[in-house]
Backbone as a chain_set.jsonl record, in Angstrom:
{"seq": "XXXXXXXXXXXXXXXXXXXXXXXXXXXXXXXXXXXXXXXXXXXXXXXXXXXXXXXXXXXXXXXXXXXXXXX", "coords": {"N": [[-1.808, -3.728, 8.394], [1.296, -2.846, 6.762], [4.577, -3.347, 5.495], [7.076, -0.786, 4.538], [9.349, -0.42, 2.628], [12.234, 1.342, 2.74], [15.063, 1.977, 1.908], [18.095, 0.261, 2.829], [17.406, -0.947, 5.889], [16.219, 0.438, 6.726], [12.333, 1.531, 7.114], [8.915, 1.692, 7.426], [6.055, 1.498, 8.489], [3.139, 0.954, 7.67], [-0.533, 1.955, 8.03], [-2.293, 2.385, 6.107], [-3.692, 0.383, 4.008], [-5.055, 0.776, 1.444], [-4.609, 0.427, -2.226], [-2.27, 1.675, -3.118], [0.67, 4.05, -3.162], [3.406, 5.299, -2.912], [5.494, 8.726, -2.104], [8.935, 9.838, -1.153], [10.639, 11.942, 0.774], [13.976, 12.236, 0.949], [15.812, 14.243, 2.578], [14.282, 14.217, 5.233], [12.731, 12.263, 5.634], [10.314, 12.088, 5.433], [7.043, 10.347, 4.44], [4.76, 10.312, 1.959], [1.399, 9.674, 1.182], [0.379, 8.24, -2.5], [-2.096, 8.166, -4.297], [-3.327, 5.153, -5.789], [-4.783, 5.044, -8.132], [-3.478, 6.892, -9.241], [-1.095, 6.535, -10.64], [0.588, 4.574, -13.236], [1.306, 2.276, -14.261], [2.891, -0.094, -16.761], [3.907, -2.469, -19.081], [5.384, -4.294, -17.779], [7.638, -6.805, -17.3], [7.112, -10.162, -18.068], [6.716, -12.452, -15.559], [8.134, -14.882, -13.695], [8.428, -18.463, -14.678], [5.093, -20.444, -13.211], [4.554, -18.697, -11.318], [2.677, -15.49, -10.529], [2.458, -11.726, -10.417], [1.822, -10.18, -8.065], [1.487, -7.414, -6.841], [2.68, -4.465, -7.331], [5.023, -2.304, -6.037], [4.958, 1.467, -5.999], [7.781, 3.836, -4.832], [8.597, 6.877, -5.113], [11.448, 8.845, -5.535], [12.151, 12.389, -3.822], [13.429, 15.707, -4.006], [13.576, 18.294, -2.067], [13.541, 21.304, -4.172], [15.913, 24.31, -4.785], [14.739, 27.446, -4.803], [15.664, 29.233, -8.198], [17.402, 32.4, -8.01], [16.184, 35.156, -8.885], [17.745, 37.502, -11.465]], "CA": [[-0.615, -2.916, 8.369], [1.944, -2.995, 5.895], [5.538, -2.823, 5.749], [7.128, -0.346, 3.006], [10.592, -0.112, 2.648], [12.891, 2.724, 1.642], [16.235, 1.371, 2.129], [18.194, -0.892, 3.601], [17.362, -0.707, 7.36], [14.97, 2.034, 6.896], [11.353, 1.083, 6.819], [7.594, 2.51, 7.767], [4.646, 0.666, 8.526], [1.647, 1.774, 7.32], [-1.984, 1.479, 8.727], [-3.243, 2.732, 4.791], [-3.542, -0.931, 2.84], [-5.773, 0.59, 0.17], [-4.105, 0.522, -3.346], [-1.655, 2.97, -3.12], [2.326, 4.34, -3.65], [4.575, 6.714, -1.902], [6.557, 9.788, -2.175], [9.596, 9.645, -0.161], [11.27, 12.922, 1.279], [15.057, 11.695, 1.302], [16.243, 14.703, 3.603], [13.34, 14.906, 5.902], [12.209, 10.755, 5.655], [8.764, 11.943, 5.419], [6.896, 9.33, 3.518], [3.588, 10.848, 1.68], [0.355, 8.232, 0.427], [-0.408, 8.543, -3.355], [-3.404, 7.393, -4.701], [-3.157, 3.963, -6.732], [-5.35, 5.551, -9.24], [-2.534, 8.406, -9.799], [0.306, 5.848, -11.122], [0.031, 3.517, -14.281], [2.609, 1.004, -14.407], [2.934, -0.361, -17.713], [4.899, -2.798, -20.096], [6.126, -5.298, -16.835], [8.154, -8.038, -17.992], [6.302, -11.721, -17.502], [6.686, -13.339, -14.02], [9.089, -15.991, -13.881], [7.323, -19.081, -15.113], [5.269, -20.679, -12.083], [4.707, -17.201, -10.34], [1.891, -14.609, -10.755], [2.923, -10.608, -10.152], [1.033, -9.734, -6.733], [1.646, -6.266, -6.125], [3.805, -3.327, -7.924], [5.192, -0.922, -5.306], [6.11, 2.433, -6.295], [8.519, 4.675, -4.018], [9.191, 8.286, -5.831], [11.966, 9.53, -3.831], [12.18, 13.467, -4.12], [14.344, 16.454, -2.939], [13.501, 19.729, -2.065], [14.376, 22.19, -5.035], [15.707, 25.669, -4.371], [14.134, 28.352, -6.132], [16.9, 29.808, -8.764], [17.098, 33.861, -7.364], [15.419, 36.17, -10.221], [18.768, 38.349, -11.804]], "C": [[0.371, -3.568, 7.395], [3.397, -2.622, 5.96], [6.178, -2.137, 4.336], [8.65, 0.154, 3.384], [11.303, 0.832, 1.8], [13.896, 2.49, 1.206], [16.522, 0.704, 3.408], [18.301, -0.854, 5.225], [16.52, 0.39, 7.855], [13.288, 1.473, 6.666], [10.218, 1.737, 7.603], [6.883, 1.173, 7.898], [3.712, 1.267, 8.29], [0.556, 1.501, 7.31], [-2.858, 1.507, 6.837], [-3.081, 1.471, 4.173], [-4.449, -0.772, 2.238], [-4.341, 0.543, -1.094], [-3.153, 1.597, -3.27], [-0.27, 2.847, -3.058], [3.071, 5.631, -2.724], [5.781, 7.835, -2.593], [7.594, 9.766, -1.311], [10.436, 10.758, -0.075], [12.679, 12.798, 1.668], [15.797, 12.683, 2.402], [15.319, 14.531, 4.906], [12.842, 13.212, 6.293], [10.615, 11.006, 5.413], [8.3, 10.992, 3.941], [5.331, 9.533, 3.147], [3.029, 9.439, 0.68], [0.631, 9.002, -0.836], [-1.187, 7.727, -3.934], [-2.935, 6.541, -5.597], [-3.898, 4.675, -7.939], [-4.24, 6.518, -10.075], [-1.668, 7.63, -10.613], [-0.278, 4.812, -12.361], [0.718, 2.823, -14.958], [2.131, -0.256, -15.442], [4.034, -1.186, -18.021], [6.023, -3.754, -18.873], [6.812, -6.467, -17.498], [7.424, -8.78, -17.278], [7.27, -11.976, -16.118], [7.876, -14.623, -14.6], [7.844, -17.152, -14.152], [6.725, -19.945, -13.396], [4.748, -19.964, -11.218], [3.859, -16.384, -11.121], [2.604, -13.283, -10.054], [1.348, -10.407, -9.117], [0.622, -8.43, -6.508], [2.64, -5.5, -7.191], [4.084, -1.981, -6.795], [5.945, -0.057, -5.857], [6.766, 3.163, -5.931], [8.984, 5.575, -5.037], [9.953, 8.818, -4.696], [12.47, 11.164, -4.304], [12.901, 14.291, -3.051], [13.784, 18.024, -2.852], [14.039, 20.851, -3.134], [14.423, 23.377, -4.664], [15.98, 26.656, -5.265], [15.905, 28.909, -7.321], [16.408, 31.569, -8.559], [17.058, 34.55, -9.264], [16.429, 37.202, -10.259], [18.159, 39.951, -11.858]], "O": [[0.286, -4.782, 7.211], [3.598, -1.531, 6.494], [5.964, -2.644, 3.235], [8.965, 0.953, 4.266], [11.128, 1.096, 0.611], [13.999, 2.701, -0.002], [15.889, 0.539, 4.451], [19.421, -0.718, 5.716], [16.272, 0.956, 8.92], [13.264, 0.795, 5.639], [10.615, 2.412, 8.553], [7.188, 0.067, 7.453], [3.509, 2.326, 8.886], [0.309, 0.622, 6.485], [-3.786, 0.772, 6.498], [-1.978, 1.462, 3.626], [-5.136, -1.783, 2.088], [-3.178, 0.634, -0.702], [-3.717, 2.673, -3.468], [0.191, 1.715, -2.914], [2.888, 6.654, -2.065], [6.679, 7.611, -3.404], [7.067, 9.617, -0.209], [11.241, 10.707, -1.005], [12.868, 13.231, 2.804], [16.454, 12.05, 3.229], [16.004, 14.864, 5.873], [12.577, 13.065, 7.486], [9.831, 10.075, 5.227], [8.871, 10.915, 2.853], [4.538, 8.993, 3.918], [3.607, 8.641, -0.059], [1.032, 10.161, -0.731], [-0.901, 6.536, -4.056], [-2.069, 7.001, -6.342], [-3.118, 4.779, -8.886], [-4.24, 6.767, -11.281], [-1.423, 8.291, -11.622], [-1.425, 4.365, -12.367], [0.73, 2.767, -16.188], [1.315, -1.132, -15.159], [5.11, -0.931, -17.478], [7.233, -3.864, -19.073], [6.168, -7.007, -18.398], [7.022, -8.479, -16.154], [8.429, -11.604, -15.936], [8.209, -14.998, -15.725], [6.651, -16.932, -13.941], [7.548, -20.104, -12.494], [4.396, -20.538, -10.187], [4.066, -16.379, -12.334], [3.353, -13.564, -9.118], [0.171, -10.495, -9.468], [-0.488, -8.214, -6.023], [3.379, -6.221, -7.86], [3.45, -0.926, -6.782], [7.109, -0.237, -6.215], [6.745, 3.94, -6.885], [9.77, 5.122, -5.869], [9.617, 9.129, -3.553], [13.259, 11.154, -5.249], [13.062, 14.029, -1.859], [13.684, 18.723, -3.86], [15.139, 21.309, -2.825], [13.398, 23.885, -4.21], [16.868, 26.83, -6.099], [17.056, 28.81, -6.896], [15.289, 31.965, -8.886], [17.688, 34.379, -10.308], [16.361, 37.987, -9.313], [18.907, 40.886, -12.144]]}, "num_chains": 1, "name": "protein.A"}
């Protein structure tokens, strides 16, 4: 299990510890998997010296859009 944080005091646990990233539903909190394969995180700055990069989590946080009504 994994802990995945949204903000500060807000957090999920999650049984899924394959490779993977999240969508985050900011009205609603729902917090959807996406596949590690889907994302392709590029162009990281170096690690402090000392220190290897472990992990890249990505949280997309998204809002409901409402349709624009057809004139």
């Amino acid at each position: 299990m994994r802990e995945v944080v949204v903000n500060s005091g807000r957090s999920y646990f999650d049984t899924n510890v394959t490779d993977h990233h999240h969508f985050f539903f900011e009205e609603s909190g729902l917090l959807v998997d996406i596949p590690g394969d889907r994302i392709d995180v590029v162009n990281l700055p170096l690690p402090p010296d000392g220190t290897a990069i472990k992990r890249v989590d990505v949280i997309i946080r998204v809002d409901r859009v409402t349709p624009i009504a057809a004139e």
